[in-house]
N, C-alpha and C positions, 0 to 999 in steps of 0.2 A: 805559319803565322805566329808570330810571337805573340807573348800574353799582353791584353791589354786593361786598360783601368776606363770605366765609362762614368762622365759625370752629366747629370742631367739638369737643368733648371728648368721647372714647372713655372710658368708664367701666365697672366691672366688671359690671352689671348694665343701666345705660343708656348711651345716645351721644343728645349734648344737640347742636344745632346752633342758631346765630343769624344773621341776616340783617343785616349792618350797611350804612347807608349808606356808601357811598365817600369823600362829598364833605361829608357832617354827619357822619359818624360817628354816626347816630343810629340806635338797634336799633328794625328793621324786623319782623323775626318772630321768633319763636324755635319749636323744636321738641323733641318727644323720642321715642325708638323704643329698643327693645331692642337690646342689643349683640349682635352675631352672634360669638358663640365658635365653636356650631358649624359654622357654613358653610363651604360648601370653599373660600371664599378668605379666612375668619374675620371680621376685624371692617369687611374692607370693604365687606361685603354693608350692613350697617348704615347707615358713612356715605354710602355713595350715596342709602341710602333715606332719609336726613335732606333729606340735601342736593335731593333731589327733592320733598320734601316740602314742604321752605321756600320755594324758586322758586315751586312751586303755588301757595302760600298770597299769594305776591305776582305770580304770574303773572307771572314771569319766566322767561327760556330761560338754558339753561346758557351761551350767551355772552355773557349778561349778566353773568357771576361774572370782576370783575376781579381777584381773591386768593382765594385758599381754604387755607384750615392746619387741620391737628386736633393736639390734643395724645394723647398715649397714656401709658398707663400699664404699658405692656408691658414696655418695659425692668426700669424696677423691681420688677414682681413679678413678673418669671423671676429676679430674684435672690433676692429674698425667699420666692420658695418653693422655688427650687435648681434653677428647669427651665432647666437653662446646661447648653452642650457641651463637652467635656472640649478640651482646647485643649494643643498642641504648641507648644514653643518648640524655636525654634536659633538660638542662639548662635553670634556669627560674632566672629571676633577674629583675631590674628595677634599674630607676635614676646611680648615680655614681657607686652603687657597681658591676653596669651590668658588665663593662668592668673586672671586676676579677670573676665576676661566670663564664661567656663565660671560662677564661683560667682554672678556679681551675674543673670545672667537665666537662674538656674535658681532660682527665685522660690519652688517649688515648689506645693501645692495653697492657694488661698483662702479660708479660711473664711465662712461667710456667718452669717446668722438659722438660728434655730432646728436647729441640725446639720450643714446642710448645705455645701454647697463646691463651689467650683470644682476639678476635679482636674486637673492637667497632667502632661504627660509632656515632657522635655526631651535635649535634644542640641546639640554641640558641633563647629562645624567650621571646622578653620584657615584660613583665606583669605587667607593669606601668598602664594600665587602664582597668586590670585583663585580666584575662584568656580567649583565643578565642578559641573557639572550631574547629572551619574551619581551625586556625594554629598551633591543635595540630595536626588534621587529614592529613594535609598536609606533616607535618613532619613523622608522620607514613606511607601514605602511599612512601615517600622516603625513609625510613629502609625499607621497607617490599621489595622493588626493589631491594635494597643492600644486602639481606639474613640476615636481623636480625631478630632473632626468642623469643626477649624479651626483655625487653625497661625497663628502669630506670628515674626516675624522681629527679628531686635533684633542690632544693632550700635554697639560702643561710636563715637563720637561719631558714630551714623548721622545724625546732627540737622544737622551740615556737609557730608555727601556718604550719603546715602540712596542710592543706585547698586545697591548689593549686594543693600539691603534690597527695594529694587524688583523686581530681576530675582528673589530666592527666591518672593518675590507671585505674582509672573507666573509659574514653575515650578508652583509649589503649582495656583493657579488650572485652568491647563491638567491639572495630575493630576485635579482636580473637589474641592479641597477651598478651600471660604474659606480666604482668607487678608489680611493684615496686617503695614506696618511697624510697629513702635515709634517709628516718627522721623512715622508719618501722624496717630499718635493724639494727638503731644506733642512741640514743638519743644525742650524744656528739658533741659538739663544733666541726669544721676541717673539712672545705666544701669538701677537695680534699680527706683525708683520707675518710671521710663518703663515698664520692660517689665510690671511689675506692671499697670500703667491699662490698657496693651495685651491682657492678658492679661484682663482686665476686661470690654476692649471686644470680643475675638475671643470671649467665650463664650456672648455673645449673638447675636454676627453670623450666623450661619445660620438662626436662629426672624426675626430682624428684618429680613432680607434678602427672605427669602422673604412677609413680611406685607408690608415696603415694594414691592414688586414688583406684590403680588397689588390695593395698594391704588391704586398710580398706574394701573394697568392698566384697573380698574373706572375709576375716574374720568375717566381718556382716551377710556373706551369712552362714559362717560353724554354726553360732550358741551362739556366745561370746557377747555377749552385752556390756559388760564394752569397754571404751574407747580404742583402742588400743594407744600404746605412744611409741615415737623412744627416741633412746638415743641423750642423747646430748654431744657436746666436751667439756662438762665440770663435767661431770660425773654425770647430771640428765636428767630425761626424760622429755620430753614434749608434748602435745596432737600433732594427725595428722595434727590436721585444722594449727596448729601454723609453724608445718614443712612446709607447703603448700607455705607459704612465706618468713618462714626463713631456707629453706634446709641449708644454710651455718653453722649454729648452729651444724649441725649433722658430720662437718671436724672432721676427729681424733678424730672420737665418740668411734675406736673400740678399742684403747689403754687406753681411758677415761673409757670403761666400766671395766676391769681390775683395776685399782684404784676406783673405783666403789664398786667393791668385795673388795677391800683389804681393805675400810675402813668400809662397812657395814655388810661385811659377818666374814671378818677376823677380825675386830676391831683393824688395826694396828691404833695405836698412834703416835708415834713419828718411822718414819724408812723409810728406802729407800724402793719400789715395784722395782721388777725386773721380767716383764712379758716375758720370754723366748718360743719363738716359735719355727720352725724349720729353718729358714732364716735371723731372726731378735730380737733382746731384746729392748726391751721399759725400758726406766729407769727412774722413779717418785719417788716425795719426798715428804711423806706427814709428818707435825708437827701440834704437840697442834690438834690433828684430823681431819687438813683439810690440803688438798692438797696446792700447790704451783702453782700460776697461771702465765700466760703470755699475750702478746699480738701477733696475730699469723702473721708471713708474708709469703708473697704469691707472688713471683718472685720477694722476694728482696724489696719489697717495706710494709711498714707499715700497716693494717688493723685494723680497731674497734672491731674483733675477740678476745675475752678472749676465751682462750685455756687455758685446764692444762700443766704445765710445762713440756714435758713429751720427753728425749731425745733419742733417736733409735739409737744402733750401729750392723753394719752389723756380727754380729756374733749371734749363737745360737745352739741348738742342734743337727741341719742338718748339722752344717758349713762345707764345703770340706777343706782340707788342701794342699799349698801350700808348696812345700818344695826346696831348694836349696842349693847347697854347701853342701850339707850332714848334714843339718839342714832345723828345721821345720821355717819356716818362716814368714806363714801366717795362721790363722783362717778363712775364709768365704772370701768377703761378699756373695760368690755363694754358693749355698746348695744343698746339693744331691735331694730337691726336685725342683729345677729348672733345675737339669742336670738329670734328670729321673732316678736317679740311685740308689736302695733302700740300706740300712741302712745296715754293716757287721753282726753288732749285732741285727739285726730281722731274720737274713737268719738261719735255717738248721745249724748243725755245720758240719754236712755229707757234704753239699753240698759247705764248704769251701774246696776242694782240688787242690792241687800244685798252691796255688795264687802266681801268680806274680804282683810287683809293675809297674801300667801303667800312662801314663799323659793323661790326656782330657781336651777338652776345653767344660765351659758348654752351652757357646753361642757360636757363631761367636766373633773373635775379643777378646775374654778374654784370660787370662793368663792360664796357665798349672796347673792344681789342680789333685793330685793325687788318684788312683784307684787302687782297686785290681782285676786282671784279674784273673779267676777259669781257672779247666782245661776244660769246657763244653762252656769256651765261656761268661758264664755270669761273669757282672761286679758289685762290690759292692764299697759304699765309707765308707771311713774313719771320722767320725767325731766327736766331742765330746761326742756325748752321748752316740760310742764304745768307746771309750777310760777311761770314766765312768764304764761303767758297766764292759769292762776288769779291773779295779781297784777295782770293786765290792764294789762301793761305793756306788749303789741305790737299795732298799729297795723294796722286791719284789712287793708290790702292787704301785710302783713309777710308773705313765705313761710312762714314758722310760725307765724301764726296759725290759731288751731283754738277750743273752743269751752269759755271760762272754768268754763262752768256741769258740764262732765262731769268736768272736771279736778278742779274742789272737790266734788265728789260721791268720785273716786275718791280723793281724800286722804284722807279723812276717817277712814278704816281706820291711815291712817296717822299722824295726826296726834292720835289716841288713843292706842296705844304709844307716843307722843314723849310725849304731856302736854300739850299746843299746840294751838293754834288750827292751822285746813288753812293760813289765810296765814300764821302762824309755819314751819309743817313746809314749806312752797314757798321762805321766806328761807331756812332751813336750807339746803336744795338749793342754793340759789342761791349762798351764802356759799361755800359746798366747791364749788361748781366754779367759782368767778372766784379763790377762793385756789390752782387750782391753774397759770391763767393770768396776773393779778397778778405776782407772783414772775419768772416768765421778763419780763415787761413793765420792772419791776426791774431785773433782772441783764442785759439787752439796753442799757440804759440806762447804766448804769454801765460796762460794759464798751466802750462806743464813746464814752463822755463826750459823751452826748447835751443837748442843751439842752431839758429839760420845757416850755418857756414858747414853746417850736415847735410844740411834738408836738402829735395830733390821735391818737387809736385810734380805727382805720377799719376797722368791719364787713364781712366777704361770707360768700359762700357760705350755704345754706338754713337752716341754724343759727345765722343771727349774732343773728338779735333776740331767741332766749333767752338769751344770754350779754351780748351788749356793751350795750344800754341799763343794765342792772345792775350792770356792772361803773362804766357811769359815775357814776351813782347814788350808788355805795359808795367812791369813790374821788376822789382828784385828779385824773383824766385826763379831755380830755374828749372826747367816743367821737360816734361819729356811723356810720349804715348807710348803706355803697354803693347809689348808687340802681343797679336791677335786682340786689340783692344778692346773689342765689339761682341766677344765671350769670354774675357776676363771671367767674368761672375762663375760660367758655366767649366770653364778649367777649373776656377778655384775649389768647385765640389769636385772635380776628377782629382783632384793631387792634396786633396784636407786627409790630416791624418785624424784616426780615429780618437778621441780626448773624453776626459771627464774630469768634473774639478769635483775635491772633496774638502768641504772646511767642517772647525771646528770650533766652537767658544772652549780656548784650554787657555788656562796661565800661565804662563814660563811652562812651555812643554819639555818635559824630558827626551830624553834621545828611545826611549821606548815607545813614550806617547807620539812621537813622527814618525817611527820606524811603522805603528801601528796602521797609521793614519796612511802614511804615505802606501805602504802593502795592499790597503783596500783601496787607492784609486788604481794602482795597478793590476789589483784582479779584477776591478771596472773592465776597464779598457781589454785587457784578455779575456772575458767574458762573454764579448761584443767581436769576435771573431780578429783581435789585433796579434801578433805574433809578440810572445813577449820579449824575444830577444832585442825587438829593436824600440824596447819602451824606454820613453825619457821621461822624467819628474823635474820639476820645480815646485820648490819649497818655498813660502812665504806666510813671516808671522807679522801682522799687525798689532803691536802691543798695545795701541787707542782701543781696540777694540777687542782684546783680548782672541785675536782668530787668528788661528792656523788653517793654513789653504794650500793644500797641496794639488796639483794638476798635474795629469801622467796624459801623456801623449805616444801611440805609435803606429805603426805602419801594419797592414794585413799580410803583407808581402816580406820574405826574410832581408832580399836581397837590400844596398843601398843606393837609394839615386844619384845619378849623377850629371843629371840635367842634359843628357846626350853631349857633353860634353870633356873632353881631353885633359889633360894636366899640363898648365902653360907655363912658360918660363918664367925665373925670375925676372925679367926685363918686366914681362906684361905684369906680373902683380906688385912690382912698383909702381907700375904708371896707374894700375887701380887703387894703390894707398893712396896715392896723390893725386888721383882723382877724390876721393870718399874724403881726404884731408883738407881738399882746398889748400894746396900746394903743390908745388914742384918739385918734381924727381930728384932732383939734386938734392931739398930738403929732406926728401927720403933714406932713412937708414932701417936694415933689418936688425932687430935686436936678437929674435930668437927666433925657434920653430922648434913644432912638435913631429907626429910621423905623417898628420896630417891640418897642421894647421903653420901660417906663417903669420909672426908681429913684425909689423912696422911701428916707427916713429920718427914723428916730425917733431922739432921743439921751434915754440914759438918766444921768442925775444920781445919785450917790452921796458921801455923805458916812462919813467915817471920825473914828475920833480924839475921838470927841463933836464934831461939825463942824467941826472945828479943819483937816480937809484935806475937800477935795471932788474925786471925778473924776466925766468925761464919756465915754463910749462910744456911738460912733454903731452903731445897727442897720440894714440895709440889707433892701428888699423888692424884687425885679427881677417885674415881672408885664406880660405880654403885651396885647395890644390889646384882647385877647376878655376877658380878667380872671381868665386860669389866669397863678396866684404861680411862676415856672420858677424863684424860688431865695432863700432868707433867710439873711443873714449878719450871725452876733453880733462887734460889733466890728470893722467896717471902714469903710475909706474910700473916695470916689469922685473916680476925676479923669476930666476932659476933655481930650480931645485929639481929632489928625485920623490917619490911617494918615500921611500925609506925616512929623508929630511921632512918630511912635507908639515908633521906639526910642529918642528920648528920654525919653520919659514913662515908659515903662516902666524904663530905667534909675532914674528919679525917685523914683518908687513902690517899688522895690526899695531902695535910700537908705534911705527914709524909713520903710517899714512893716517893714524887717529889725529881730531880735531878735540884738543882740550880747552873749555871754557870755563874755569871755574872749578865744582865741583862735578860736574859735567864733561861726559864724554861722548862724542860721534865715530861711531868707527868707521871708517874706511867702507866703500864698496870694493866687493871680493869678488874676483870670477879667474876660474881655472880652468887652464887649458892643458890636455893630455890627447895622445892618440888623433883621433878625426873630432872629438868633441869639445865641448864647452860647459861650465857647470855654473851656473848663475847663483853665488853665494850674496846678494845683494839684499835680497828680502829680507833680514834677521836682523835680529835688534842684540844678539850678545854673542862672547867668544862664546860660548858652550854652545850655542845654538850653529854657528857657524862651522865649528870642530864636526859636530852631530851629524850634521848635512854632509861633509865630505866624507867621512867615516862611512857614513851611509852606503854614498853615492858611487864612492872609489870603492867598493869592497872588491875583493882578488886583484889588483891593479901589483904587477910586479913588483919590488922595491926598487929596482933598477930605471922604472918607465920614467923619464923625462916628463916635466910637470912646469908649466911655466905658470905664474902665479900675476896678476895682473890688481894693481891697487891701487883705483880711486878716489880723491881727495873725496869729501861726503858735502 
């Protein structure tokens, strides 16, 4: 048996597990079992029973699993339903700045969802002639009286010398209560935002400590030896030990593992994800191959959380439908699996007889969403993914297909009160819930000044094929479903590579102060059980904000993927530039190649003026041996060089592709290509800083290696 990689997703009712190749990447089994809430070690009972299950099914042994990650949903819904522990801060400061540490990290309580909050209790202690232990103990044992079940520590610029903040950790600890710096959670400047995230992160650390524990523990016992790694909210994994003190990393990990898949299983490039479940669609935007980030809030107030951009509308496969005035009215946001009511289109078509149209509420308190009542009594609902498959518009191996002929049986009640045909009253349906996806696709678009003649809206999750075929249908876009669309999320934890971001408040960094920076997210990531050889960085400074952000990314495993897939001709990776270009082969020319990477370009002609002026813009397509597109670029140029030239060329291209206004200048985005890689020079705001980066990034690169240099207008 070859080695394989296991990804697991922990969910509120199942834990889904998949078996991927190592060395294809190609899903081997998959599985499902009930989530163990209540077992005495909760949901690790579960994964192990996955994870045993799926070895069986390929008669594997546990040393055969060379990765294994799950994702959870834990974090997010102890906040979302308020089950967080009440959390201690102190405030350490001295001389004049005491009087604003006291104010900025006494943060006070957090609000959350629906009422609830995070509560803290806070305290203040001068450490003008250092640290007392008898006044941190004193302060703890006054939390421990007040029921705080986890303490935070925070010191104005603890982010240059954490010292203090460490030793209150280690005090707290040894009393028996979690504990945390503000300078562990967040290296950035912003005493009150740091200690807030902090505050954040310590109010989960007690529930997350104890399930991370309970989970490595089982898994070490079934026989795995490789590290186990959770996902993270930004779409990589990271070692248990690191979860242990940042469970916050792990918010919105399960919508991050879904863009996860889309960029490393699916290879989308440039396009929207649209993770469709039964309750709810997640909608991300990923370009140039990497996703779109944010920064996360959490009752309204700001956090040091980079999250992926990732927006949720109450609509999806399950959605129940609202109707009035003899019109459809509404899509979701309640779902036939919160109103316990299953699916027209999974029932018997026998067991649709004499339905009448009924109203229900699916909580207490909600609005009237309607149902069909049988003659036996049983009730079934209406939602998009009948109104799909009565239009027989999903494809029998689609995860939501189910059976046209019960679906238009149970319309039929309903498309009486509308006044319609059952296939008008299924458009209906259909119309109101891709209008309420549309719109965000829209405003996602416009807000990153996307290029539409890139984009692709790409399907997953077990809901997409009543949503996304239709919406392509109805619209400009053109949409296509993730193959295995219906554990998208759950590949996407089998195939995330292990990541850590490390930023910094620096000004105009020097090429020492990146090399520094950038070293320790790479001993992150190796740390965490990632093989260094095949670690990659991206460097980026935001000079609004005075932050360097470096992210190192890599694999546990040495070998490289190749998607179980062959090295295809030039014929085929023409017709994929010109597919990714939105154009025609013919307009297709290769400009260069490296040992592993090929550029295309397309030039686009325009005339202005009634013909009277004409421009040309080249489009660039960079796509790999196997014939995954790693990057499209509207508007650039390609030059040749060798690493010996390379900081002349690069000066060159800087020259030439800068935007001068004035006394102002824009430079150019920079990205190089060498070998099988790509080095994303785009983040930086100056030549020195751009020089720094490649100097960095190419260190030992032959003088001879071919080096092709790619320079877009800014």
């Amino acid at each position: 048996m070859s080695s394989v990689r296991v990804g697991i997703d922990v969910g509120g009712t199942f834990t889904d597990a998949v078996a991927i190749d190592s060395e294809s990447y190609e899903v081997l089994a998959e599985v499902k079992v009930p989530t163990t809430h209540e077992s005495d070690v909760g949901v690790a009972d579960g994964i192990v029973e996955a994870t045993s299950r799926i070895l069986n099914t390929l008669s594997a042994e546990p040393s055969d699993v060379v990765f294994i990650a799950h994702g959870t949903t834990q974090a997010t819904n102890a906040l979302l339903e308020g089950d967080v522990s009440k959390v201690g801060i102190l405030g350490l400061g001295k001389g004049i700045q005491g009087r604003r540490v006291r104010s900025e990290t006494n943060v006070g309580d957090i609000a959350l969802d629906d009422q609830q909050k995070i509560e803290t209790e806070h305290d203040y202690l001068n450490v003008g002639d250092g640290l007392e232990e008898e006044a941190v103990i004193e302060t703890l044992e006054e939390f421990e009286r007040n029921g705080v079940e986890a303490v935070v520590s925070s010191q104005a610029f603890g982010v240059d010398d954490p010292q203090l903040e460490e030793e209150v950790t280690e005090i707290a600890q040894e009393f028996g209560l979690p504990a945390i710096g503000a300078s562990v959670v967040s290296k950035r400047y912003g005493l009150k935002i740091r200690t807030r995230t902090a505050v954040v992160n310590a109010s989960i650390l007690p529930r997350m400590v104890k399930t991370s524990t309970a989970t490595g523990e089982s898994v070490a016992d079934f026989g795995i030896t490789t590290p186990l790694m959770i996902m993270r909210s930004d779409g990589g994994v990271m070692g248990i030990d690191e979860m242990r003190s940042r469970p916050i990393q792990t918010i919105l990990s399960g919508p991050a593992a879904g863009v996860a898949g889309a960029l490393m299983y699916e290879n989308v490039t440039d396009g929207i994800f649209v993770d469709v479940g039964g309750t709810s669609s997640d909608i991300s935007v990923i370009e140039k191959g990497q996703p779109k980030w944010k920064s996360a809030e959490i009752g309204g107030h700001s956090t040091f959380l980079r999250t992926l951009d990732i927006r949720t509308e109450g609509v999806a496969g399950g959605s129940m439908i609202r109707v009035e005035g003899g019109e459809v009215v509404e899509s979701g946001p309640r779902s036939a699996h919160i109103a316990d009511i299953p699916y027209s289109t999974f029932a018997d078509p026998d067991d649709i007889v004499d339905p009448k149209l009924v109203r229900v509420k699916p909580k207490p308190g909600d609005s009237e969403y309607v149902a069909v009542e049988v003659e036996n009594g049983d009730r079934y609902a209406l939602t998009p993914s009948c109104a799909a498959n009565l239009l027989e518009m999903l494809d029998e191996d689609a995860y939501a297909a189910g059976s046209p002929v019960a679906a238009r049986k149970a319309f039929e009640p309903l498309a009486d009160e509308l006044g319609v045909t059952p296939e008008d009253a299924a458009r209906q349906i259909l119309d109101i819930s891709i209008g309420k996806v549309v719109p965000v696709i829209d405003e996602i678009i416009a807000e990153y000044d996307l290029d539409e003649s890139l984009l692709e809206v790409v399907g997953g999750g077990g809901g997409c094929g009543s949503l996304i075929p239709y919406l392509g249908e109805n619209s400009d876009y053109q949409t296509r479903l993730a193959a295995n669309h219906e554990i998208v999320s759950t590949v996407g934890v089998g195939v995330a590579m292990v990541r850590d971001v490390v930023e910094r408040n620096v000004m105009n960094p020097s090429e020492a102060e990146i090399k520094k920076i950038r070293q320790e997210a790479i001993n992150s990531v190796v740390s965490m059980g990632a093989n260094q050889e095949t670690v990659n960085t991206t460097i980026e400074y935001d000079d609004s904000q005075n932050l360097l952000r470096v992210e190192a990314e890599a694999s546990t495993e040495l070998q490289t993927r190749t998607m179980g897939q062959e090295s295809v001709s030039h014929e085929e990776l023409q017709e994929k530039a010109a597919s990714s270009l939105s154009t025609t082969v013919a307009e297709i020319h290769q400009d260069s190649e490296t040992e592993g990477l090929n550029v295309f370009r397309a030039t686009e002609r325009s005339e202005k003026y009634f013909g009277l002026v004409s421009e040309e813009q080249d489009h660039v397509s960079i796509i790999d041996n196997y014939g995954v597109v790693k990057m499209n670029l509207r508007d650039a140029s390609v030059y040749d060089t060798t690493f010996e030239d390379l900081e002349y060329a690069i000066e060159r291209v800087l020259d030439k592709e800068s935007v001068y206004s004035g006394s102002s200048t824009r430079l150019p985005n920079i990205y190089l290509c060498y070998g099988s890689q790509m080095l994303d020079a785009s983040g930086l705001s100056s030549r020195e800083q751009i020089h720094s980066l490649i100097e960095l990034e190419l260190d030992g690169i032959e003088d001879d290696e071919r080096i092709v240099i790619l320079g877009q207008k800014p």
